[in-house]
Structures are given as C-alpha cells and as structure tokens.
C-alpha positions as CSV (number, residue, x, y, z in Angstrom):
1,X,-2.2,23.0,-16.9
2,X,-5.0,20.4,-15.9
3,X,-7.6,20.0,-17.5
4,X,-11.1,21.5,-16.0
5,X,-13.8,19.5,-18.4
6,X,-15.7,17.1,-16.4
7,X,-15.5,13.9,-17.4
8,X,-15.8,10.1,-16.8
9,X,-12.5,8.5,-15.2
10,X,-12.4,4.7,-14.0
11,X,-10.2,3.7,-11.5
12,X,-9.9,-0.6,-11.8
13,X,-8.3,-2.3,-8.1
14,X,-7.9,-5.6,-6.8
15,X,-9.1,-7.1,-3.2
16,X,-6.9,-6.0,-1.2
17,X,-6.7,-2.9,1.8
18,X,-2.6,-2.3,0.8
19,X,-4.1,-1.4,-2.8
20,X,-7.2,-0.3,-2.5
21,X,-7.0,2.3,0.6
22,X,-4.1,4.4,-0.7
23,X,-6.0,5.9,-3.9
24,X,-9.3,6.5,-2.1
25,X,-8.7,10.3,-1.3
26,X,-7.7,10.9,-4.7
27,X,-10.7,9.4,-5.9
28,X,-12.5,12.0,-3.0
29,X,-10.8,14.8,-4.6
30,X,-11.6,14.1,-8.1
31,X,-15.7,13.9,-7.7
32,X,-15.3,17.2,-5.7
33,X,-14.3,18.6,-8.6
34,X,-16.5,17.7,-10.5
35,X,-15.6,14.7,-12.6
36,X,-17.9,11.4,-12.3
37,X,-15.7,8.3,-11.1
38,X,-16.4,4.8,-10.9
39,X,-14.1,2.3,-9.2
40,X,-14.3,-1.1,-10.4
41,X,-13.3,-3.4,-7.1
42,X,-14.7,-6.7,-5.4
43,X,-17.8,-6.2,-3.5
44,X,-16.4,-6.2,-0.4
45,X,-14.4,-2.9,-0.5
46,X,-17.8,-1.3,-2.5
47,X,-18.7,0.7,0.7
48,X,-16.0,2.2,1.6
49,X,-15.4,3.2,-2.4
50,X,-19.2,5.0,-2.1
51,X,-17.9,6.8,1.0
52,X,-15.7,8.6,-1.1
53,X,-18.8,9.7,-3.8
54,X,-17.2,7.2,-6.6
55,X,-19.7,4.9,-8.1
56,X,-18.5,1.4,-7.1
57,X,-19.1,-1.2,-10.4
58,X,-18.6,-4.5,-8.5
59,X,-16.6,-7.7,-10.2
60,X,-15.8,-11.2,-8.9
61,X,-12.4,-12.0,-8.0
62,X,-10.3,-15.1,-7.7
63,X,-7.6,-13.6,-5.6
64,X,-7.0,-14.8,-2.0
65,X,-8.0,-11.9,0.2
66,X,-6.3,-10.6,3.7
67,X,-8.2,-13.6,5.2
68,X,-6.1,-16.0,4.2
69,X,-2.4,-14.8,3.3
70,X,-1.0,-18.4,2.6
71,X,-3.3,-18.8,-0.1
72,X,-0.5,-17.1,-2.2
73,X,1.8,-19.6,-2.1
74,X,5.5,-19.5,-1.2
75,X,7.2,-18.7,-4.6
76,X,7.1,-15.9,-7.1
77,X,5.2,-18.1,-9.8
78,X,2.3,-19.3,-7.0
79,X,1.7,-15.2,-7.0
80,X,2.1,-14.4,-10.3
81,X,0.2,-17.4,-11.9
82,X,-2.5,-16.2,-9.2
83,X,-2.9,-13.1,-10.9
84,X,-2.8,-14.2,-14.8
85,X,-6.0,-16.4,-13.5
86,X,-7.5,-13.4,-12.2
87,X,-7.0,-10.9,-14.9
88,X,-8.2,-13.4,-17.4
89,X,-11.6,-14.0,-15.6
90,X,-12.2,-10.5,-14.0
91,X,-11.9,-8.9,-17.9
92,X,-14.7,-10.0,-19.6
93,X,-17.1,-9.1,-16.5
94,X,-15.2,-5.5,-16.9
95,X,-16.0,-5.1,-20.3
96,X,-19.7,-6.2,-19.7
97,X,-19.7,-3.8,-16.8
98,X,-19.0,-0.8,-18.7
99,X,-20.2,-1.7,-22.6
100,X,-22.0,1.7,-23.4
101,X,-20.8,3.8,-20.5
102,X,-16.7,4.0,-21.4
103,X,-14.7,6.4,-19.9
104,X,-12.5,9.0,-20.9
105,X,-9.5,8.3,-18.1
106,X,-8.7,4.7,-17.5
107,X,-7.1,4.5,-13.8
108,X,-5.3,1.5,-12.6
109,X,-3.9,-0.6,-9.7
110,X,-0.4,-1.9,-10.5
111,X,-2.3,-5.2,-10.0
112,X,-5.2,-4.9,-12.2
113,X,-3.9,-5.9,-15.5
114,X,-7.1,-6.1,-17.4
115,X,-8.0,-2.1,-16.9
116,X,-4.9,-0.9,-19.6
117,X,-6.3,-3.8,-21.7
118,X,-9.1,-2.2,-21.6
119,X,-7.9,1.7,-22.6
120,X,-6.3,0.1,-25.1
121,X,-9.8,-1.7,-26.1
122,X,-11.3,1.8,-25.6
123,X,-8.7,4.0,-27.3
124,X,-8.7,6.1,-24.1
125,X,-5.4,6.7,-21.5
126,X,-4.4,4.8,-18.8
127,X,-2.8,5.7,-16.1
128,X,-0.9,3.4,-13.3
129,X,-1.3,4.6,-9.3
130,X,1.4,2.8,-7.4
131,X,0.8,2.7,-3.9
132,X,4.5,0.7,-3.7
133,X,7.8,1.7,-5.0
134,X,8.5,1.6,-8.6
135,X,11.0,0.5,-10.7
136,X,14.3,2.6,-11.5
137,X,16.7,2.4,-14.5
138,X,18.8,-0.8,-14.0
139,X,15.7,-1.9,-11.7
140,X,15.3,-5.2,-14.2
141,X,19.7,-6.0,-13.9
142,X,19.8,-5.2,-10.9
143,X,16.7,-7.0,-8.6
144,X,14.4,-8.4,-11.5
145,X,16.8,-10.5,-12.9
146,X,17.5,-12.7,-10.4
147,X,14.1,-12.3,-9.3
148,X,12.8,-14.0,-12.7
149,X,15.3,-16.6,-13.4
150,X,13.5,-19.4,-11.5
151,X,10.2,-17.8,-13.4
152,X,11.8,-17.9,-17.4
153,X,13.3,-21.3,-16.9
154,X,11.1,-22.9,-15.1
155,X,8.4,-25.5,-17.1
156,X,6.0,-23.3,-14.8
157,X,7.6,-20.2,-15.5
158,X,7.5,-21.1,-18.7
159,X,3.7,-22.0,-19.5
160,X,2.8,-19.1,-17.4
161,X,4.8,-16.5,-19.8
162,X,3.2,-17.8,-23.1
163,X,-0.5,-18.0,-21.7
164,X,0.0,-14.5,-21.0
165,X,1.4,-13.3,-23.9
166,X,-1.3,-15.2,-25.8
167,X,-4.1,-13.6,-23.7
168,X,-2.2,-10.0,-24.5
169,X,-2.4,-10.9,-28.0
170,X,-5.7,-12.1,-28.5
171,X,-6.6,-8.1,-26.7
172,X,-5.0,-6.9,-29.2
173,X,-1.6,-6.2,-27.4
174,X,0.7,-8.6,-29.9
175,X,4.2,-9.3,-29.2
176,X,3.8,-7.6,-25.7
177,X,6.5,-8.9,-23.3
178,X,4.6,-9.7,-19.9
179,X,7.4,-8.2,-17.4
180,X,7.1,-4.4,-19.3
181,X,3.4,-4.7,-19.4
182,X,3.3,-5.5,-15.5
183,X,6.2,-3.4,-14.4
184,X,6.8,-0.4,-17.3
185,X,3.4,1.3,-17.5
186,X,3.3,4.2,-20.1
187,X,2.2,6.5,-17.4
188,X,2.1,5.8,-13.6
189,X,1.3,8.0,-10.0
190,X,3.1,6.5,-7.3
191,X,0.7,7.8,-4.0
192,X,4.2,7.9,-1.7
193,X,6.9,9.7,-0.5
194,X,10.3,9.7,-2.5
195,X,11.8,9.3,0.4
196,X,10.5,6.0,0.6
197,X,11.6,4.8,-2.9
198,X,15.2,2.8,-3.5
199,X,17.1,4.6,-5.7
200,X,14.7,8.2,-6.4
201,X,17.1,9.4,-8.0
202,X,17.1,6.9,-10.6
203,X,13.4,6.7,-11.4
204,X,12.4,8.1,-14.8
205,X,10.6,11.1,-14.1
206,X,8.9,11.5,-17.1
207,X,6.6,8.3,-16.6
208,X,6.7,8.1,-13.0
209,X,5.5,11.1,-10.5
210,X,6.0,10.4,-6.7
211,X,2.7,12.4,-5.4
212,X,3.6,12.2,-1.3
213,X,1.1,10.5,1.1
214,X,-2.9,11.0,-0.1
215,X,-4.1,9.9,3.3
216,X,-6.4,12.3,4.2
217,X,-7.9,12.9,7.6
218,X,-9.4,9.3,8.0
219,X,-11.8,10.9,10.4
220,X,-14.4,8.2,9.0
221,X,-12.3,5.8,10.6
222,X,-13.3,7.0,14.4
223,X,-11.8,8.6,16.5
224,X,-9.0,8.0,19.8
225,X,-7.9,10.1,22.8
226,X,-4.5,9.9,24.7
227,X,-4.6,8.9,28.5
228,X,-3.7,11.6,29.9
229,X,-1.1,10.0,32.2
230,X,0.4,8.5,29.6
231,X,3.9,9.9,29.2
232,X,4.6,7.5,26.0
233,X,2.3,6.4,23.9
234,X,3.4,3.0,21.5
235,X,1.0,1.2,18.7
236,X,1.8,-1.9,17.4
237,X,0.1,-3.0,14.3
238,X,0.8,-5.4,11.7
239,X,-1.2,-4.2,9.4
240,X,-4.3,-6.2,8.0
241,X,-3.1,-9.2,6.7
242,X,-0.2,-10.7,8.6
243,X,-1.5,-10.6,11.9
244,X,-2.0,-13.9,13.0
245,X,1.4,-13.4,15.1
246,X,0.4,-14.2,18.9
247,X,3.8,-14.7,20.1
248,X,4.6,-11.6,18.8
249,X,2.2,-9.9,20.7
250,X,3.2,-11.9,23.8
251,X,6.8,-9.9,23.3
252,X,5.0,-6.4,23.2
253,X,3.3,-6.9,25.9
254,X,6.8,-8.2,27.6
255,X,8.5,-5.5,26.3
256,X,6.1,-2.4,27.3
257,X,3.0,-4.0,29.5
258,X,3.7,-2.2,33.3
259,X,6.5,0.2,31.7
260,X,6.4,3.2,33.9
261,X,4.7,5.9,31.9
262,X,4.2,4.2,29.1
263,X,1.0,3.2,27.8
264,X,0.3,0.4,24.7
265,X,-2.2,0.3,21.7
266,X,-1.7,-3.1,20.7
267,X,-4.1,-4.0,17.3
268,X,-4.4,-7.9,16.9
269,X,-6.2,-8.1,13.7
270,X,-8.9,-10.7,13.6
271,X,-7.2,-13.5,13.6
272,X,-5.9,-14.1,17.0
273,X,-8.3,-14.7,19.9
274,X,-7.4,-11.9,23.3
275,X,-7.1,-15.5,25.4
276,X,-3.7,-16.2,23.5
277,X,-2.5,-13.2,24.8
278,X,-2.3,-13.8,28.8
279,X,-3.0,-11.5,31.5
280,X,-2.9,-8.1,30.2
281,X,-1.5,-5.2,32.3
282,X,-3.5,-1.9,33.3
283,X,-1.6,0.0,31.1
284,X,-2.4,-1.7,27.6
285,X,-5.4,-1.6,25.7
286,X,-5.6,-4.3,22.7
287,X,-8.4,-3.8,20.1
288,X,-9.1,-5.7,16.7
289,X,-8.7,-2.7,14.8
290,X,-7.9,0.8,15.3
291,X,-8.1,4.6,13.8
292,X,-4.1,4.3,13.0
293,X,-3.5,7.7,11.8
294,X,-5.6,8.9,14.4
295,X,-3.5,7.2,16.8
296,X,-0.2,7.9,15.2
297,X,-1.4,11.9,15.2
298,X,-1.1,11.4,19.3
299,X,1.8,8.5,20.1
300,X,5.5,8.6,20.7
301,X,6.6,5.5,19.0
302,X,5.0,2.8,16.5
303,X,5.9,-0.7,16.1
304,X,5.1,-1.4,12.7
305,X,5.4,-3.8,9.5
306,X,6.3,-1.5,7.5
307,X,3.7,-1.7,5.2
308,X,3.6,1.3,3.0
309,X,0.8,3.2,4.6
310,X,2.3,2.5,7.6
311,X,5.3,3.5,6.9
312,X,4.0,7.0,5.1
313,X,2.0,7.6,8.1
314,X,4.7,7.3,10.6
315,X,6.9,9.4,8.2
316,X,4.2,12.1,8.4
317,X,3.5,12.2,12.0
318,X,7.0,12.6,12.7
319,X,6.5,8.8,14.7
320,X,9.9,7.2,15.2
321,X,9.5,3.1,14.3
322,X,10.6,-0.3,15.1
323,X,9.7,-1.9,11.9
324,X,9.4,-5.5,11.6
325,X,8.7,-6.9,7.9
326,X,7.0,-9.5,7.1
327,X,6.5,-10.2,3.6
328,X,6.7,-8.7,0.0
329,X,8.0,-4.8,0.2
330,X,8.1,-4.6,4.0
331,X,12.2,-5.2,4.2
332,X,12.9,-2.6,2.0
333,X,11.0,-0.3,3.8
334,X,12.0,-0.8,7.1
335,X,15.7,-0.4,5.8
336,X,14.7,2.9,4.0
337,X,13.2,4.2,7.2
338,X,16.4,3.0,8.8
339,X,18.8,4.7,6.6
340,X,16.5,7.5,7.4
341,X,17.4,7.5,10.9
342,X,13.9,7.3,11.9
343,X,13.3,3.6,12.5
344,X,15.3,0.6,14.0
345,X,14.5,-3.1,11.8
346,X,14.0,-6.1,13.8
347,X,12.7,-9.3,12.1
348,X,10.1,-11.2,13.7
349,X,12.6,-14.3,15.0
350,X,14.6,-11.5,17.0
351,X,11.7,-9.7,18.4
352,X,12.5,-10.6,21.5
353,X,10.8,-8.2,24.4
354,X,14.6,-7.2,25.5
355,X,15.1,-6.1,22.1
356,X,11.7,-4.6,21.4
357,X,12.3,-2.5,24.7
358,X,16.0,-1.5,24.1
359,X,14.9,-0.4,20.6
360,X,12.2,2.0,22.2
361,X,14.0,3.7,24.7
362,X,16.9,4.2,22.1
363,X,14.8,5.8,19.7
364,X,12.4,7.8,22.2
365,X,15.3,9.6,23.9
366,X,17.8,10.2,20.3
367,X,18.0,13.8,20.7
368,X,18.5,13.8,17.1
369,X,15.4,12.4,15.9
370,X,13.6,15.7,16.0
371,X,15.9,17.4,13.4
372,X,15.8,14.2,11.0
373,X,11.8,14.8,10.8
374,X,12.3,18.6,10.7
375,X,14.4,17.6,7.3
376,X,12.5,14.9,6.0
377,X,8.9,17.2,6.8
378,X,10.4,19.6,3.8
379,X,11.1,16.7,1.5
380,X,7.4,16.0,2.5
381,X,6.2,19.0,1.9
382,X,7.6,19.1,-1.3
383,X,5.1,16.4,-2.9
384,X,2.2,17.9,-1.8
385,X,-0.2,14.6,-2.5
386,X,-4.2,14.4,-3.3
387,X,-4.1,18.0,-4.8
388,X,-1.4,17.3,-6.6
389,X,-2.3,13.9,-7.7
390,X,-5.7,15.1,-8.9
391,X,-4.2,17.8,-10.6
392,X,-1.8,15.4,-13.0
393,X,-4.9,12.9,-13.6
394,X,-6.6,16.0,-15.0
395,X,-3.5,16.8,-17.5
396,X,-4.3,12.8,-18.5
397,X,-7.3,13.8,-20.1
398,X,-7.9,14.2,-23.7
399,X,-8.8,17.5,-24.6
C-alpha cells in the first residue's frame, strides 16, 4: 500500500518541454496530498513548475535548449558528451542547493544524471520518470549495440567513457559502467502508454511501471472553440523544437487550405516568420502556439511529429495521425501508432501536399478506425496515470 506520511520528495529535470511537461501533473498530484515537492529545473521552466504548487530550486544549465536544436550536434557522442558536461557542472550547484534541506524521495529525469548521484550521496531512493520508452531485455543486443560501437571505439568515445566513469567514482559510485547507470535505473515510472513502447511485453516489470498518459486537463494552457462550420478539424504541430520547417507548412496549407469543409490549425513555433507562409486561405488559422490537447479534445485528424506527448494525446482523444518524425524517438513512434492502425508515417522529404491530403481522407473515412480506438481506450484505461503514478512514488518512500 502507499505510503500516507508526508514528506519531502525532489524531482531533478533538464531544459527541455519533451522532459519537463510530462511529470508536472504528477508533481500536482503529490503536493495535493500532502507531501512538500521541490523540482530542481533551469529557471526558465520555474513558473510553470510553481503552477503546479512544487517549490522550483533553480540551477544553471549548459544544455542547448529548444531554441537552437542544432546545438546538439549530428552524432551520438556530440549528445552524449553534451550531457557528461552538464551533469558534471549542474551537481555541485545541486548539492549547494539542497545542503541542510535533503529529501526523503529523490525523483529524476532520465536525463538528469546528477539527482541518483545525489540519493546515493544522501542515502535516500531514487526513482527514474521516463517520459520516452524504456529499454526491454535484449534492448542493449539488439539496438544499443550498434548504437554504441562508433561511441566505445571511437578516441572520443573513448575519453568520454572514462571521464565519466571517473566522475561516478569520485561520487562514490566506483566501477559503475556509464551505459547501465544512464539506461538501467534501479527503479523507473515511465509517464506513457504501453501501447507506445517497442517490445511491452519484454520490459522488466519489476523496475519499470508504464503509468498511461499524466496529462491532465491543461486548462492553464487556454482555451479553443471549433468553427462551427467546420466539418473536419486538422492541427499540425511539430512540437516545440523542430519547427523551423516553412516548406512544410507551405505543403499543409497545399494539402488542406480551401478543402471544402475542412478547417486548419496550423502551429508554426517561433521560429518561422507568417510572411514565409504565402497567402493564407479563409479556412486556416496559423498561431505560434496553441492549447494542443484542448484542440485535439475537438479535431478530426492531427498531423503530428510524433513526439511522445503528442503522440499520447492523439492516442487519448481517439485522433487518427499522419505522423512525420523528425529526430530522436519520433520514428519509432510514428511506426508504433502505425502498427496501431491509427496513424499513417510520412517523412518530411515525402510530405508532399498530394500525399499529406491522400493520407487524410484515407484515415478520416476508415470505417475501422473507431473500433481500433474503442480497443486501444481499454488498454488505456487500464494504466490509469497521475493517480496511479502518485500512488507507486508513495510505496518509494521509506517508512
């Protein structure tokens, strides 16, 4: 049973929307019942950390924000080498930001490798919250393997692997191999749907627990109303970070500007200027940002890249997709939603506005899409997420 003493849990995240946003209603749920949480995370998420009652303890990062996505580099090592440098420099401020006021819970990012340093520091759990897919048996033969080869042989590879096993060691973590520390936690939350991990059924369930969506109802985030003579509603977003993609936009409007009946929510991020876009139709509306899951709640189909909360959101609004990836996770979720039957893929260099519109019509008029969300809503319902979520944090705590 979870534990009902109040106490003093620490949630530790990096600068980043994709890793920040997902645990924020879990946070919500904890201080309602009564525990006191503080949420270390760069000042720029601070806010929206207090919205939720947690007590934000600001640090400085290093990492490139959504700002400027080609900051990470093109190869595995530019990322991870990225952040090694972070972790190393954001631990000490931790440490000085909570000398005298330790907590009894240690909750962590899958990025924020200085908060289990810290438990361990502290002699107090830790706890991973994946808001991503985690890894299954055979996960390191099967994709990490060939994932890391360039990364163990390389001189890079190489230097970065020993400075971070030395920097383990002199925390008190000797003989730590880097690759379990970052991707074996001893306990770990993932905040998603099964039905959006590879290989569920191969995930050990005794450290990891898949907790369903903890969105919320993001009724902070505003509000949006249908037209109502809109007969289909579309969004397209590409999330917060990639979005600098005008000629994509150019193809949606191509694709569903003037198609009778339909009306377009097109989110351009802040990157591209409204000019890029041309003439714009009557029946499209194109903001910098919008209330997605409000939008989703009311829309017929999203063109997504399949971004994890994006992806969960559809899934829960019973929102048929066109996912198209564009970096990290995103292909493997846009073929999970595929094998779903919920979602067509279609990378960015064939997003033409022929196949973005053949694409919709398909999936708007499958007369079987209604039963595939009727399934999947049970699986759904079967991971029940901030409740339950809170509820296995609690059984973390020492009694």
């Amino acid at each position: 049973m979870p534990s009902t003493r109040r106490a003093h849990i620490a949630m530790f995240s990096i600068p980043a929307a994709g890793h920040v946003h997902p645990s924020l209603e879990v946070m919500r749920e904890l201080v309602a019942r009564g525990h006191r949480v503080t949420y270390a995370v760069p000042a720029q998420f601070a806010e929206a950390v207090a919205s939720v009652g947690a007590e934000p303890r600001p640090y400085t990062s290093v990492l490139p924000t959504d700002d400027d996505p080609a900051a990470w580099g093109t190869e595995l090592i530019d990322a991870l080498e990225l952040f090694l440098d972070d972790a190393v420099q954001a631990l000490p401020q931790l440490a000085r930001a909570y000398a005298g006021d330790e907590p009894d819970l240690v909750l962590y990012d899958i990025a924020a490798y200085p908060a289990p340093v810290l438990a361990h520091r502290w002699g107090v759990p830790a706890v991973q919250l994946s808001p991503c897919m985690v890894a299954w048996e055979g996960y390191e033969e099967e994709v990490g393997e060939e994932l890391y080869a360039p990364v163990r042989t390389s001189p890079r590879g190489i230097a970065y692997t020993a400075r971070f096993r030395a920097w383990l060691a002199e925390n008190g973590l000797p003989g730590t191999d880097p690759e379990r520390f970052v991707g074996r936690p001893r306990r770990s939350l993932a905040l998603i749907p099964s039905a959006l991990q590879p290989q569920a059924d191969r995930v050990d369930r005794s450290v990891y627990t898949f907790t369903g969506a903890c969105q919320g109802d993001r009724g902070h985030q505003g509000d949006w109303t249908r037209p109502a003579d809109a007969e289909r509603v579309v969004l397209v977003s590409l999330g917060s970070t990639f979005t600098r993609q005008p000629a994509f936009y150019r193809a949606c409007l191509a694709a569903f500007g003037d198609l009778p009946g339909w009306h377009l929510v097109l989110q351009i991020g802040k990157h591209v200027a409204e000019a890029e876009l041309g003439p714009l139709p009557p029946n499209v509306e194109v903001h910098r940002w919008v209330p997605q899951l409000r939008v989703l709640q009311q829309a017929d189909l999203f063109v997504t890249h399949a971004g994890m909360g994006g992806s969960q959101e559809g899934l829960t609004c019973g929102v048929p997709m066109i996912a198209v990836p564009q970096a990290v996770d995103q292909f493997t979720n846009a073929d999970l939603l595929a094998a779903l039957g919920v979602a067509r893929r279609i990378d960015t260099e064939d997003a033409t506005p022929e196949a973005l519109r053949a694409a919709a019509l398909a999936l708007t008029t499958d007369p079987a899409l209604p039963a595939r969300f009727t399934a999947l809503r049970t699986r759904l319902d079967d991971e029940p997420g901030t409740p339950y979520a809170a509820d296995l944090i609690e059984a973390e705590l020492p009694t």
